[in-house]
PDB file of N, CA, C, O and CB in Angstrom:
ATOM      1  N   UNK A   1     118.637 171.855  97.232  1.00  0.00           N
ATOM      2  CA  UNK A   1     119.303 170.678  96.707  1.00  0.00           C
ATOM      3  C   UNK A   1     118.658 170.219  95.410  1.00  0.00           C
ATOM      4  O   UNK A   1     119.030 169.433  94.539  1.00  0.00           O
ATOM      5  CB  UNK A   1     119.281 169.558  97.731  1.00  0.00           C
ATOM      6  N   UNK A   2     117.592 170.948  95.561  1.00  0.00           N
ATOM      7  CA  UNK A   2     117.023 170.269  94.271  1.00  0.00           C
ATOM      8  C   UNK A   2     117.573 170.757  92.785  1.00  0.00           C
ATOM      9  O   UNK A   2     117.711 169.875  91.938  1.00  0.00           O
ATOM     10  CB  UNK A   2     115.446 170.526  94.284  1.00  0.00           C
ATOM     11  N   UNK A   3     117.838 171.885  92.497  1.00  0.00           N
ATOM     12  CA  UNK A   3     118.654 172.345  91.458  1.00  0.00           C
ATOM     13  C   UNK A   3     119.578 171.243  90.766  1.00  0.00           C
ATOM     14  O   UNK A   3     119.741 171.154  89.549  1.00  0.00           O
ATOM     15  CB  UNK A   3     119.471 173.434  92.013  1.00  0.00           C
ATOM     16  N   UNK A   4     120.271 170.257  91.914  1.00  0.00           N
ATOM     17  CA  UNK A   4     121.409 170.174  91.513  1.00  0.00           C
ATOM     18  C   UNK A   4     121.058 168.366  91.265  1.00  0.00           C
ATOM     19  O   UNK A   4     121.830 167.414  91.378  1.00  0.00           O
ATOM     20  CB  UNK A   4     122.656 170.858  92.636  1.00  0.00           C
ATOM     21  N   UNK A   5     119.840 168.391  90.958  1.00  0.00           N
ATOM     22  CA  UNK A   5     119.349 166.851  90.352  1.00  0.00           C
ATOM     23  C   UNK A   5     120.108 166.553  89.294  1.00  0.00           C
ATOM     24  O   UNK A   5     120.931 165.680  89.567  1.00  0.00           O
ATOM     25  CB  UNK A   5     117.816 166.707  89.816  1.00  0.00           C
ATOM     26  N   UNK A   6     120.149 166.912  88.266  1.00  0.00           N
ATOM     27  CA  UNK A   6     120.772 166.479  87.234  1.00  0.00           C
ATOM     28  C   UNK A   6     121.895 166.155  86.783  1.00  0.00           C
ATOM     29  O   UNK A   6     122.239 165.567  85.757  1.00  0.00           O
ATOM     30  CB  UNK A   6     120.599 166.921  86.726  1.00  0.00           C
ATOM     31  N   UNK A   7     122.917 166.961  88.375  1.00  0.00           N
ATOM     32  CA  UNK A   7     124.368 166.593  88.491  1.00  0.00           C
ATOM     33  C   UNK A   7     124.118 165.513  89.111  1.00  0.00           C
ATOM     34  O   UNK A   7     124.487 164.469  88.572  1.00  0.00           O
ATOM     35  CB  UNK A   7     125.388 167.510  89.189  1.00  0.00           C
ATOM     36  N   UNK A   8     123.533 165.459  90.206  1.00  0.00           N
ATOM     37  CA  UNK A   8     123.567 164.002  90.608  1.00  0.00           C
ATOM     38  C   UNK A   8     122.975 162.715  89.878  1.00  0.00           C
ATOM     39  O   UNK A   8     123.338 161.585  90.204  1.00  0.00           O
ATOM     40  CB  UNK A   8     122.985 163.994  91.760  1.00  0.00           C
ATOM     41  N   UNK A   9     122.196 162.912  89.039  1.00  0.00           N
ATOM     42  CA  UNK A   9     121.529 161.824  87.832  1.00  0.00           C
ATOM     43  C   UNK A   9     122.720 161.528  87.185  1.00  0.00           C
ATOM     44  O   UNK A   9     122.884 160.309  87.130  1.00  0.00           O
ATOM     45  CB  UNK A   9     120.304 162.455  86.625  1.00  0.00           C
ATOM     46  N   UNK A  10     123.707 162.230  86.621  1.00  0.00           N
ATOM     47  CA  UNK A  10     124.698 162.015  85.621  1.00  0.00           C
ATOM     48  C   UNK A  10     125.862 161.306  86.557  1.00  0.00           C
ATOM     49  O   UNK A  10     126.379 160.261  86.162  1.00  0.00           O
ATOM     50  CB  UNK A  10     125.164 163.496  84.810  1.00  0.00           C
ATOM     51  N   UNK A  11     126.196 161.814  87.619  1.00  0.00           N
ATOM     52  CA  UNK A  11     127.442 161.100  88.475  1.00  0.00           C
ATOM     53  C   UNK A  11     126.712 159.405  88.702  1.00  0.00           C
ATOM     54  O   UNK A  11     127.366 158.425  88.344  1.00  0.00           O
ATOM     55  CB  UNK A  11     127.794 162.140  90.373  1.00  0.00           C
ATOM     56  N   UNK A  12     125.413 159.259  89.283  1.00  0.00           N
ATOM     57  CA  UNK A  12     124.888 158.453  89.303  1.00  0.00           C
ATOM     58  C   UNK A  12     125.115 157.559  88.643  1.00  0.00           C
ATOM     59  O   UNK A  12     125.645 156.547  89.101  1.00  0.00           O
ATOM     60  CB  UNK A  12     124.146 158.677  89.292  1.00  0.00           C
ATOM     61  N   UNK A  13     124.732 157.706  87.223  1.00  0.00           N
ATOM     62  CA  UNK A  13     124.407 156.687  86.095  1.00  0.00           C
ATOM     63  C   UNK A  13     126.605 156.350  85.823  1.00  0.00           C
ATOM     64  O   UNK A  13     127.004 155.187  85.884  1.00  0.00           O
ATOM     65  CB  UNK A  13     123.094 157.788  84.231  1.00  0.00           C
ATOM     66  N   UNK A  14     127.355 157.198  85.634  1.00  0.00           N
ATOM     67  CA  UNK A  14     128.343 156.682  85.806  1.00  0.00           C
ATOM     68  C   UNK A  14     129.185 156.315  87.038  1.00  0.00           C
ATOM     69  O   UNK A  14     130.354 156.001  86.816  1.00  0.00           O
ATOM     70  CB  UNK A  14     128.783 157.212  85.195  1.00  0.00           C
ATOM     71  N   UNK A  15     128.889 156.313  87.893  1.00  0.00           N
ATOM     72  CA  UNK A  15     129.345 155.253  89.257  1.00  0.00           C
ATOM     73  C   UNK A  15     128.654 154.146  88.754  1.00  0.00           C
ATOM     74  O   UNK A  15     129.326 153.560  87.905  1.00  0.00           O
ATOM     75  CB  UNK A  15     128.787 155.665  91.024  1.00  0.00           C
ATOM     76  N   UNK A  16     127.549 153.638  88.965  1.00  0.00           N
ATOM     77  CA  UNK A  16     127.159 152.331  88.141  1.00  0.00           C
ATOM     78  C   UNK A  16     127.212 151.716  86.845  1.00  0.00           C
ATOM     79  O   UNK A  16     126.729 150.602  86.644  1.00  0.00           O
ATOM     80  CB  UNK A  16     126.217 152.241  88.193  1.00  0.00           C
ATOM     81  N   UNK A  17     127.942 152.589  85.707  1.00  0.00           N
ATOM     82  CA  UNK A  17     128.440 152.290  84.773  1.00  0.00           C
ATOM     83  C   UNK A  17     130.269 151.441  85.028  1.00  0.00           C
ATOM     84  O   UNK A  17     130.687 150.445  84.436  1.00  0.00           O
ATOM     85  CB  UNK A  17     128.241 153.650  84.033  1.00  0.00           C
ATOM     86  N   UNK A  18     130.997 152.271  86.078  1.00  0.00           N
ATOM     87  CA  UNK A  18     131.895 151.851  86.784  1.00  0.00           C
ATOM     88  C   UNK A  18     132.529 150.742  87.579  1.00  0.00           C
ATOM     89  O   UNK A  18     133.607 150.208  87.836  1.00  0.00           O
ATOM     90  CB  UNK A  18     131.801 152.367  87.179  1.00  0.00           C
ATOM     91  N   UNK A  19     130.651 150.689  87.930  1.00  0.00           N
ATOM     92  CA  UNK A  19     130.496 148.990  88.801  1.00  0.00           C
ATOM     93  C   UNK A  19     131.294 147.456  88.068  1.00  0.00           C
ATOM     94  O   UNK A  19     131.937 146.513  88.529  1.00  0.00           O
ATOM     95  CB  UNK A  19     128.474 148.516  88.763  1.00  0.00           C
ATOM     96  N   UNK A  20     130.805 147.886  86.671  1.00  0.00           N
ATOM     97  CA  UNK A  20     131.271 146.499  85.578  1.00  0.00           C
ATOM     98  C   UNK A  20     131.963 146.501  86.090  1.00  0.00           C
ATOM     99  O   UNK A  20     131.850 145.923  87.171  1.00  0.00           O
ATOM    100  CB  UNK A  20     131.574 146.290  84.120  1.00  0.00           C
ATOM    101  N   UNK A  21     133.357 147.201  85.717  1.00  0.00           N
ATOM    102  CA  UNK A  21     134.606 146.436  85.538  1.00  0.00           C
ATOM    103  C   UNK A  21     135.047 146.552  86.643  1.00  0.00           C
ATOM    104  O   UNK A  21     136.072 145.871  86.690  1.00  0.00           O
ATOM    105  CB  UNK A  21     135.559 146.789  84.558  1.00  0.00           C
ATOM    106  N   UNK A  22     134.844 147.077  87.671  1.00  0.00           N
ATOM    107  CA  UNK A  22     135.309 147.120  89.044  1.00  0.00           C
ATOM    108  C   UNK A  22     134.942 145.575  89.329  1.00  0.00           C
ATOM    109  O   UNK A  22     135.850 144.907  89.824  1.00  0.00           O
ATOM    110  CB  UNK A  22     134.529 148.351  90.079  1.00  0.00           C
ATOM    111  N   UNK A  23     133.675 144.913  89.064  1.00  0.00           N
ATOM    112  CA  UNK A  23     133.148 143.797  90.024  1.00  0.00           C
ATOM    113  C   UNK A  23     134.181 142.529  88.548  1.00  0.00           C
ATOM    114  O   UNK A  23     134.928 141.664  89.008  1.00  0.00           O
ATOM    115  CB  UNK A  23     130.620 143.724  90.304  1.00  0.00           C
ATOM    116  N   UNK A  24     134.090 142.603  87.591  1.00  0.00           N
ATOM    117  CA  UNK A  24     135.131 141.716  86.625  1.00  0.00           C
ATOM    118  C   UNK A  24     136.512 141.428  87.390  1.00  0.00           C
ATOM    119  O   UNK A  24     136.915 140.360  87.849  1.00  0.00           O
ATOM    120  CB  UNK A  24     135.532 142.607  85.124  1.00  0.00           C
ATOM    121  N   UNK A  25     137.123 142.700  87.394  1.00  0.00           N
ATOM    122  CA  UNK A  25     138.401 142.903  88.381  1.00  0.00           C
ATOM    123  C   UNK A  25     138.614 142.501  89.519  1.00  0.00           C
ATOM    124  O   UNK A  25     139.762 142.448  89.961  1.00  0.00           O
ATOM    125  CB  UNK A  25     138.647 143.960  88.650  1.00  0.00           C
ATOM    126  N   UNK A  26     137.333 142.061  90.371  1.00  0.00           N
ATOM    127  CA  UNK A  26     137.434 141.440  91.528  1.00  0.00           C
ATOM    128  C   UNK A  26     137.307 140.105  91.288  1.00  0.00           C
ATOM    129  O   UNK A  26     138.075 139.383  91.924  1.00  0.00           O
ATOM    130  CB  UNK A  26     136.574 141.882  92.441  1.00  0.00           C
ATOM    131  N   UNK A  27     136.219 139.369  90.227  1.00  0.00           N
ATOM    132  CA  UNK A  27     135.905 138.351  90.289  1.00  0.00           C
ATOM    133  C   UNK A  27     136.970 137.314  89.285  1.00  0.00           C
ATOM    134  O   UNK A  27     136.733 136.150  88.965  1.00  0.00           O
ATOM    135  CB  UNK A  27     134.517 138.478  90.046  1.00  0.00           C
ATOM    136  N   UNK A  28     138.340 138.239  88.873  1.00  0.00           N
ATOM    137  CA  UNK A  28     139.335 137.664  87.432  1.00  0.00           C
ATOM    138  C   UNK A  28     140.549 137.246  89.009  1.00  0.00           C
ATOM    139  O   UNK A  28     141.370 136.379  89.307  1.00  0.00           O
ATOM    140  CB  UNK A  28     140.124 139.497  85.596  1.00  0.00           C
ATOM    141  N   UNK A  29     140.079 138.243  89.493  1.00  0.00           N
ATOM    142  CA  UNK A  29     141.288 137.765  91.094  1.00  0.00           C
ATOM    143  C   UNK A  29     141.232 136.967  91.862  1.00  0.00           C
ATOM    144  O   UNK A  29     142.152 136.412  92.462  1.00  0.00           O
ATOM    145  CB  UNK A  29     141.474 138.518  92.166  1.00  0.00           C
ATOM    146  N   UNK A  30     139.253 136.698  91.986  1.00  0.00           N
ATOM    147  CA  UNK A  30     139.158 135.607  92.864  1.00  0.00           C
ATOM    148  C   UNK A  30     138.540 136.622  94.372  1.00  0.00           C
ATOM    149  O   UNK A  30     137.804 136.147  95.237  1.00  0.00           O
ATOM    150  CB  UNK A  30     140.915 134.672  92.995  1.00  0.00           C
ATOM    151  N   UNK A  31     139.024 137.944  94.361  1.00  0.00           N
ATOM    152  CA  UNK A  31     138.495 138.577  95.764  1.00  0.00           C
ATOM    153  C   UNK A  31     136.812 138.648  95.819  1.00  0.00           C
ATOM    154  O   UNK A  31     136.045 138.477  94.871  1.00  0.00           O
ATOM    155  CB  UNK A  31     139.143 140.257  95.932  1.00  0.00           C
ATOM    156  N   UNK A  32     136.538 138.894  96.950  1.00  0.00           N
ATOM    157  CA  UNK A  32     134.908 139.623  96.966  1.00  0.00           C
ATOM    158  C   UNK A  32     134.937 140.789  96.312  1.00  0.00           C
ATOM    159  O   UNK A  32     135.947 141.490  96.251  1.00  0.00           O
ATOM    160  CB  UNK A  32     134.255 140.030  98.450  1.00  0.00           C
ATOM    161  N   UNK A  33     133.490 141.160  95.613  1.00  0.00           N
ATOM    162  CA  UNK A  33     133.879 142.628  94.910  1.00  0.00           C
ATOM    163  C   UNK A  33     133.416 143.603  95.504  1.00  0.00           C
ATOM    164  O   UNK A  33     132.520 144.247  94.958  1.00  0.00           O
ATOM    165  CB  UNK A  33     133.444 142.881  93.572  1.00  0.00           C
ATOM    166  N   UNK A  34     133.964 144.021  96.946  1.00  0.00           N
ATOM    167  CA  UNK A  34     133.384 145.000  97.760  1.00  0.00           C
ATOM    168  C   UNK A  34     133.112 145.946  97.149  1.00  0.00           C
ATOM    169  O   UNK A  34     131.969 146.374  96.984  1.00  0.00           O
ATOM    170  CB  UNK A  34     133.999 145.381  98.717  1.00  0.00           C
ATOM    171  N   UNK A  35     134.332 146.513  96.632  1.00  0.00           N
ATOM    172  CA  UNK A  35     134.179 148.060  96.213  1.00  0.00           C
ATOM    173  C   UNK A  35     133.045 148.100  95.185  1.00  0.00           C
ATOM    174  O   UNK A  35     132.351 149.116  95.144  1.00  0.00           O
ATOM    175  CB  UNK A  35     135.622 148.733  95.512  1.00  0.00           C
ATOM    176  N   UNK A  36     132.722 146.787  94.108  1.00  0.00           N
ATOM    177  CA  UNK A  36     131.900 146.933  93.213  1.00  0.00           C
ATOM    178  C   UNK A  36     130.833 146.773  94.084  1.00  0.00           C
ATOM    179  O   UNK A  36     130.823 147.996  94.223  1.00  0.00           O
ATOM    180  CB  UNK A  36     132.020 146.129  92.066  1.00  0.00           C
ATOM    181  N   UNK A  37     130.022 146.449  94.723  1.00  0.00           N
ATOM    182  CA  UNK A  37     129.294 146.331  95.454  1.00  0.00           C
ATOM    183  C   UNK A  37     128.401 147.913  96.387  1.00  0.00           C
ATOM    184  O   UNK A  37     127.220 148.255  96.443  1.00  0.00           O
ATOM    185  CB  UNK A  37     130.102 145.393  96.098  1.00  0.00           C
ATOM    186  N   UNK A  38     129.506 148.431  96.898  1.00  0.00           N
ATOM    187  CA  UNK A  38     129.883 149.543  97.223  1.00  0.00           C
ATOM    188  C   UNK A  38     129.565 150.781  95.941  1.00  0.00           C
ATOM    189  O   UNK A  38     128.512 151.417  95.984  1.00  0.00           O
ATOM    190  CB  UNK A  38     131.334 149.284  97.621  1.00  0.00           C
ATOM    191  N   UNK A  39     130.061 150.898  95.405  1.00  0.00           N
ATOM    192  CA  UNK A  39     130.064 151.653  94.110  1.00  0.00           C
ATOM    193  C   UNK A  39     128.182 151.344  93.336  1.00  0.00           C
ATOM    194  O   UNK A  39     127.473 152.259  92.917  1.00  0.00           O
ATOM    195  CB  UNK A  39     131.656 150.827  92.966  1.00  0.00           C
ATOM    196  N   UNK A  40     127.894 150.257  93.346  1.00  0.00           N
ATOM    197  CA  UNK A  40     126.121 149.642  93.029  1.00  0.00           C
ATOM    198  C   UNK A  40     125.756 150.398  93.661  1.00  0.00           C
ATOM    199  O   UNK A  40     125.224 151.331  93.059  1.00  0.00           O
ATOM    200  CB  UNK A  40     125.398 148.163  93.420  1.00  0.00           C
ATOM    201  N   UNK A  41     125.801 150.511  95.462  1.00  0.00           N
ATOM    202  CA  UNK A  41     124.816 150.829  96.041  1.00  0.00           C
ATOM    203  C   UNK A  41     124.762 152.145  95.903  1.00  0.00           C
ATOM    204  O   UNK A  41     123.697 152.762  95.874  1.00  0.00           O
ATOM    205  CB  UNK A  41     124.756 150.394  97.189  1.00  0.00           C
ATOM    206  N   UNK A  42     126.118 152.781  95.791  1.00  0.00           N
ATOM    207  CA  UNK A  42     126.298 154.719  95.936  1.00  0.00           C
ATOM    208  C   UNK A  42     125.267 155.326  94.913  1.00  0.00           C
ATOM    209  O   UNK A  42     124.333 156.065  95.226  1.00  0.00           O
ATOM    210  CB  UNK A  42     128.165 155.473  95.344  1.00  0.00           C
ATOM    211  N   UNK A  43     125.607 154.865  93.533  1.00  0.00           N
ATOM    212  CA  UNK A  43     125.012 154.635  92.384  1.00  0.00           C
ATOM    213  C   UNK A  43     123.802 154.837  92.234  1.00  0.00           C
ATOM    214  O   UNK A  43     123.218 155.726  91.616  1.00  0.00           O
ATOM    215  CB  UNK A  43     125.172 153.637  92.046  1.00  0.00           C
ATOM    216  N   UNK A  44     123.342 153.785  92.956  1.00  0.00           N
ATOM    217  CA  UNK A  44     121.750 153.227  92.661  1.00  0.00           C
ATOM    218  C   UNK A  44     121.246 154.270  93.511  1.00  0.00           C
ATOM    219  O   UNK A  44     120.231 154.835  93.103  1.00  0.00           O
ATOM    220  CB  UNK A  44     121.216 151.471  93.166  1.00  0.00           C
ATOM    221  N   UNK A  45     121.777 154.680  94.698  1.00  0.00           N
ATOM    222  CA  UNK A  45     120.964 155.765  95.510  1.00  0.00           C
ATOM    223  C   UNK A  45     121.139 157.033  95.299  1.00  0.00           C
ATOM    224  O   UNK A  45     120.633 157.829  96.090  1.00  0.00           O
ATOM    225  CB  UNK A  45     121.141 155.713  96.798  1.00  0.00           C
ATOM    226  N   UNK A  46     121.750 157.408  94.399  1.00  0.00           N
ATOM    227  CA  UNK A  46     122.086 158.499  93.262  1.00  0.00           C
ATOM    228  C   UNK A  46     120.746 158.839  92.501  1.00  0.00           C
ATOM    229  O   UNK A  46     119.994 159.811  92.563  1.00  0.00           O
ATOM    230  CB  UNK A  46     123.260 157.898  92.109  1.00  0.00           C
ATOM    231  N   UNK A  47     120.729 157.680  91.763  1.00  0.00           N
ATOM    232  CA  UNK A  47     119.740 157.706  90.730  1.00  0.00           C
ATOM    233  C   UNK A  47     118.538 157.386  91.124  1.00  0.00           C
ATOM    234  O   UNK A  47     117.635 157.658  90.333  1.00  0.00           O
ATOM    235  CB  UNK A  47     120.015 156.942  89.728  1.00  0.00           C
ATOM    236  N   UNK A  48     118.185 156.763  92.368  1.00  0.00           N
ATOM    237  CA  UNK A  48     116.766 156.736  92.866  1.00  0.00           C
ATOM    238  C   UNK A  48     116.303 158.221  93.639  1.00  0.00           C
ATOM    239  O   UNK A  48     115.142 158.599  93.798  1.00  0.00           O
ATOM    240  CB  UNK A  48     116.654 155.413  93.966  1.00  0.00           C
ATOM    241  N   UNK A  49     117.680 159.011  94.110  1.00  0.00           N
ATOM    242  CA  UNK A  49     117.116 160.437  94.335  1.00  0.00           C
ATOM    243  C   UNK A  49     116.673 160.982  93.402  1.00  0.00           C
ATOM    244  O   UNK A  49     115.468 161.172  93.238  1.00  0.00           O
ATOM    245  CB  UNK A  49     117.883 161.316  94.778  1.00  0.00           C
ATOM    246  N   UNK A  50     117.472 161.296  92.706  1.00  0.00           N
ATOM    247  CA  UNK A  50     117.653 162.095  91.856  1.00  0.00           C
ATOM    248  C   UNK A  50     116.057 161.497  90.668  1.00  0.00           C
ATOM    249  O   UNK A  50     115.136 162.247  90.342  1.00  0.00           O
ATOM    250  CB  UNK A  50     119.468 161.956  91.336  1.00  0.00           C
ATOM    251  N   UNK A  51     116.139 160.588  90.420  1.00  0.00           N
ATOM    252  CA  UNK A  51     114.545 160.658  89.908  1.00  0.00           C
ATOM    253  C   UNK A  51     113.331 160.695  90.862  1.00  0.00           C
ATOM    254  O   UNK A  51     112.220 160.530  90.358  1.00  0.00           O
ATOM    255  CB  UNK A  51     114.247 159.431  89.086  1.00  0.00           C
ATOM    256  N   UNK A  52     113.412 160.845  91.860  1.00  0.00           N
ATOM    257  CA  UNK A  52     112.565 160.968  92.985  1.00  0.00           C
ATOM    258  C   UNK A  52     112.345 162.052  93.080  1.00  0.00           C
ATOM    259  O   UNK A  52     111.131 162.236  92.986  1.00  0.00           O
ATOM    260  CB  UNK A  52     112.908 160.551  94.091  1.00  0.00           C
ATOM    261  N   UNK A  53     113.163 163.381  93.298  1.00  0.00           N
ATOM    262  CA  UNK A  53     113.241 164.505  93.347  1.00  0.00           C
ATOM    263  C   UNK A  53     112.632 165.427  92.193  1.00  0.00           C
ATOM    264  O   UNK A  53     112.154 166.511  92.526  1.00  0.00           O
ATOM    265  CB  UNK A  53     114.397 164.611  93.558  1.00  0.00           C
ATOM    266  N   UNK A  54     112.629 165.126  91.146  1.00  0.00           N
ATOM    267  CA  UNK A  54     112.857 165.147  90.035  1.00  0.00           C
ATOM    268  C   UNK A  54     110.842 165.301  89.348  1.00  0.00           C
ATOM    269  O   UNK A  54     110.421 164.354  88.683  1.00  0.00           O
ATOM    270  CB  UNK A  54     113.985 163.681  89.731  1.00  0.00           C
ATOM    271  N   UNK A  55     110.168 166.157  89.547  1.00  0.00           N
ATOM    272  CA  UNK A  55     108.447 165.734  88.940  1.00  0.00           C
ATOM    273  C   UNK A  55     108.850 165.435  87.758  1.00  0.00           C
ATOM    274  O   UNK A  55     109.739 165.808  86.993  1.00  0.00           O
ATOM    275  CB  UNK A  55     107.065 166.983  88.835  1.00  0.00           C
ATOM    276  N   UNK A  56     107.688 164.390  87.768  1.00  0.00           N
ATOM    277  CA  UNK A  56     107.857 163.629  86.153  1.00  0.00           C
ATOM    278  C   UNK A  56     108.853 162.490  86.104  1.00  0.00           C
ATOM    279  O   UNK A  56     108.537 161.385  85.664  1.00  0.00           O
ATOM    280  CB  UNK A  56     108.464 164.744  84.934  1.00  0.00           C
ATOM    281  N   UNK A  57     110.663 162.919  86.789  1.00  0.00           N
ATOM    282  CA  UNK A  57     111.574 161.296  86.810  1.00  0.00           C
ATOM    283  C   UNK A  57     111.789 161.887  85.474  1.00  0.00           C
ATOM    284  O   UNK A  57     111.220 162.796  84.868  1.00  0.00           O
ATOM    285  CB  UNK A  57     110.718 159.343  87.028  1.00  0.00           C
ATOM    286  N   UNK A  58     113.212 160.761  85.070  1.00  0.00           N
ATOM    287  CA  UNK A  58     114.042 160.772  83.537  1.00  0.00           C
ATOM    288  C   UNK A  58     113.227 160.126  82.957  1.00  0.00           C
ATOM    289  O   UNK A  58     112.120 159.810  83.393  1.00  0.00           O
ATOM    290  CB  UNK A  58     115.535 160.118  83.287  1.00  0.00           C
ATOM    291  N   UNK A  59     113.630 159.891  82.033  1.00  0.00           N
ATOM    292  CA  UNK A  59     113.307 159.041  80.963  1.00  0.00           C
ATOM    293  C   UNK A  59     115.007 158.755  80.606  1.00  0.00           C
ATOM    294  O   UNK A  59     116.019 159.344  80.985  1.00  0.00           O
ATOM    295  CB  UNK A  59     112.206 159.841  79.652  1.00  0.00           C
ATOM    296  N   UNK A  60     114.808 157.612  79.733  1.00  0.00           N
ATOM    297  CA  UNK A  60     116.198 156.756  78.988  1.00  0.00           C
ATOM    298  C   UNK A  60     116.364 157.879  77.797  1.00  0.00           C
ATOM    299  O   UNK A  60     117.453 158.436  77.662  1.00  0.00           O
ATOM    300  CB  UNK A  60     115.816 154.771  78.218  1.00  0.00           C
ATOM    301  N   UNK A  61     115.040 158.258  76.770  1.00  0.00           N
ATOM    302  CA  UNK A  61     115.283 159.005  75.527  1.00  0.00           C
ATOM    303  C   UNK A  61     116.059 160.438  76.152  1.00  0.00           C
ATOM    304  O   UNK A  61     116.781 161.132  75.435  1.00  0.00           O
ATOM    305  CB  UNK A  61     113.691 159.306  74.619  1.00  0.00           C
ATOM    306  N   UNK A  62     115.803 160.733  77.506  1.00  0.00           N
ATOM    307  CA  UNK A  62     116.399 162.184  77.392  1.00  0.00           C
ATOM    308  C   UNK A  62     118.007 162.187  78.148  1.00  0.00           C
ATOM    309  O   UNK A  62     118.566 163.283  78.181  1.00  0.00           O
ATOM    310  CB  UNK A  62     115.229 163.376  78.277  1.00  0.00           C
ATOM    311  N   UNK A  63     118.581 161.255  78.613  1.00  0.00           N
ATOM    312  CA  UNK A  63     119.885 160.890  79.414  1.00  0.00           C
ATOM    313  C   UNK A  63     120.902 161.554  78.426  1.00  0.00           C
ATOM    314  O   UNK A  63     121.927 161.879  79.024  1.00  0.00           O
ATOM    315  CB  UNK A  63     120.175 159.098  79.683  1.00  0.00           C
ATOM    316  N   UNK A  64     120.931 161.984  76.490  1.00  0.00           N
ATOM    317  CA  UNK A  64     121.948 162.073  76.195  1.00  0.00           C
ATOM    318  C   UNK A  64     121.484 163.823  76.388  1.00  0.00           C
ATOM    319  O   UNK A  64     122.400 164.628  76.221  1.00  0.00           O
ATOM    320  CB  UNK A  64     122.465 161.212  74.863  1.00  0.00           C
ATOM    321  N   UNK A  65     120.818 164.087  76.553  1.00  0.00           N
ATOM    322  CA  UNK A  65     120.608 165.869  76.509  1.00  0.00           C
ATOM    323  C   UNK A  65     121.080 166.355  77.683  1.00  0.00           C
ATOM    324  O   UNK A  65     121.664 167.400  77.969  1.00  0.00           O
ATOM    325  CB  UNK A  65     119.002 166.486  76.399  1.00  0.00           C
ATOM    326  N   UNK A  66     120.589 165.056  78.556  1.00  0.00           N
ATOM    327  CA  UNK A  66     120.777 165.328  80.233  1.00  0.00           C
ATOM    328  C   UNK A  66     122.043 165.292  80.221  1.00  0.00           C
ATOM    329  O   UNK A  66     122.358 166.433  80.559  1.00  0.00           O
ATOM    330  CB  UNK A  66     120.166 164.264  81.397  1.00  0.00           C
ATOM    331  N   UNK A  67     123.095 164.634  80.025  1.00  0.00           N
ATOM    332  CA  UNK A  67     124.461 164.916  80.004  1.00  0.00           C
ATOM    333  C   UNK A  67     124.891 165.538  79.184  1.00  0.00           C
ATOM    334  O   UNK A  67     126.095 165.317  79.311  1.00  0.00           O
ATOM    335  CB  UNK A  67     125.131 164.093  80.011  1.00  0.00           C
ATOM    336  N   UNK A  68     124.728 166.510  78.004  1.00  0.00           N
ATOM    337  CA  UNK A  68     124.791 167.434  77.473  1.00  0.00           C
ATOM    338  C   UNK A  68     124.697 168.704  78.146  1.00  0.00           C
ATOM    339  O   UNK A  68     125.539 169.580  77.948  1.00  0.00           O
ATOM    340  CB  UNK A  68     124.122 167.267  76.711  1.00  0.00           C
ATOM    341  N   UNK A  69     123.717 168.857  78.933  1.00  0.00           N
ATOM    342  CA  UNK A  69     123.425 169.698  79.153  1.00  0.00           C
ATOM    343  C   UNK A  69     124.239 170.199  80.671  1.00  0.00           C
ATOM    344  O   UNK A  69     124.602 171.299  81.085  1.00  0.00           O
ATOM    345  CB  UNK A  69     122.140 169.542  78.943  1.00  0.00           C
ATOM    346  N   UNK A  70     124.308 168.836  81.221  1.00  0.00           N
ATOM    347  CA  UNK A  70     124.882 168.963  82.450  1.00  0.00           C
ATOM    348  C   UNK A  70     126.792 169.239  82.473  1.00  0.00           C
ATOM    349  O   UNK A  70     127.585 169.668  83.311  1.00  0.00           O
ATOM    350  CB  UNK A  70     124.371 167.526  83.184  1.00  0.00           C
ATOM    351  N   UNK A  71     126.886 168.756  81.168  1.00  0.00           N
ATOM    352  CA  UNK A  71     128.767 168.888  80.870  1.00  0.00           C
ATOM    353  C   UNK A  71     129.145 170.489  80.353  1.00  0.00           C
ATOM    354  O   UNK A  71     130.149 171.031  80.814  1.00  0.00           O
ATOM    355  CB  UNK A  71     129.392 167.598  79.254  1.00  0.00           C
ATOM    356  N   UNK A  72     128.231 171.232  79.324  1.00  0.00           N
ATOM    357  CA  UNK A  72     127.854 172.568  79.030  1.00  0.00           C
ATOM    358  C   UNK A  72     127.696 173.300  79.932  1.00  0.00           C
ATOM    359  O   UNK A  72     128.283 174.380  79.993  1.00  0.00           O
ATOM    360  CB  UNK A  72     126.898 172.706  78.414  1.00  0.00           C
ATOM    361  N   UNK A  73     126.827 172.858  80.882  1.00  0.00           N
ATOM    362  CA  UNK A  73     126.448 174.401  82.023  1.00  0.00           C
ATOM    363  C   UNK A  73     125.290 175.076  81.094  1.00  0.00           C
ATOM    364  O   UNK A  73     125.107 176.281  80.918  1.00  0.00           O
ATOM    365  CB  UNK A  73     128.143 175.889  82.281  1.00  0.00           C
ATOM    366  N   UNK A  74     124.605 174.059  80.582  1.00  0.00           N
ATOM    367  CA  UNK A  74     123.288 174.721  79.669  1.00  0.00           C
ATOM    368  C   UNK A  74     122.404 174.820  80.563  1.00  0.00           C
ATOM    369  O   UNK A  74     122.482 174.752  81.790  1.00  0.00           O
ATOM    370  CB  UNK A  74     122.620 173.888  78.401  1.00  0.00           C
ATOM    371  N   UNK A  75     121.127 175.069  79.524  1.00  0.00           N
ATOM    372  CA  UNK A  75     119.691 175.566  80.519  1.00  0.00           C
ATOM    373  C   UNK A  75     118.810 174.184  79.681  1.00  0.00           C
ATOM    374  O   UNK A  75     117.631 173.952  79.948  1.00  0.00           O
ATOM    375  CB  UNK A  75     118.793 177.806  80.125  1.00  0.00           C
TER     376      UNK A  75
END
C-alpha cells in the first residue's frame, strides 16, 4: 500500500479542497453541512496517512511536483 502514497496525498488534498464549497452550499440553505463535514474528515485521514506513511512526510514546496507527477504516471 505504500507505493500508492502519493495517489492518496493528491485525492486527499482535493476532497478537502472540495469541503469549501460543499460546507457554503449547506450553510447559503440553512441545512447542517454533513456531507462537508464528512468529506473534512475522509480528507483529513487521507492526508494524515499518507504523510505518515510517507519517511520524511510532504512538504507544501513539493505538492505541485507531487501532482505532477502523480497526473503523468512519472517517477
Amino acid at each position: 500500500m505504500a507505493e500508492y502514497t502519493d495517489l492518496i496525498m493528491c485525492i486527499g488534498v482535493l476532497v478537502l479542497l472540495l469541503t469549501f464549497p460543499t460546507a457554503v452550499g449547506a450553510f447559503s440553505r440553512g441545512a447542517p453541512p454533513r456531507a462537508a463535514m464528512l468529506s473534512l474528515f475522509a480528507g483529513g485521514v487521507m492526508v494524515v496517512y499518507a504523510n505518515s506513511s510517507r519517511p520524511g512526510g510532504y512538504s507544501v514546496e513539493g505538492m505541485p511536483e507531487l501532482f505532477l507527477k502523480v497526473l503523468t504516471g512519472g517517477i
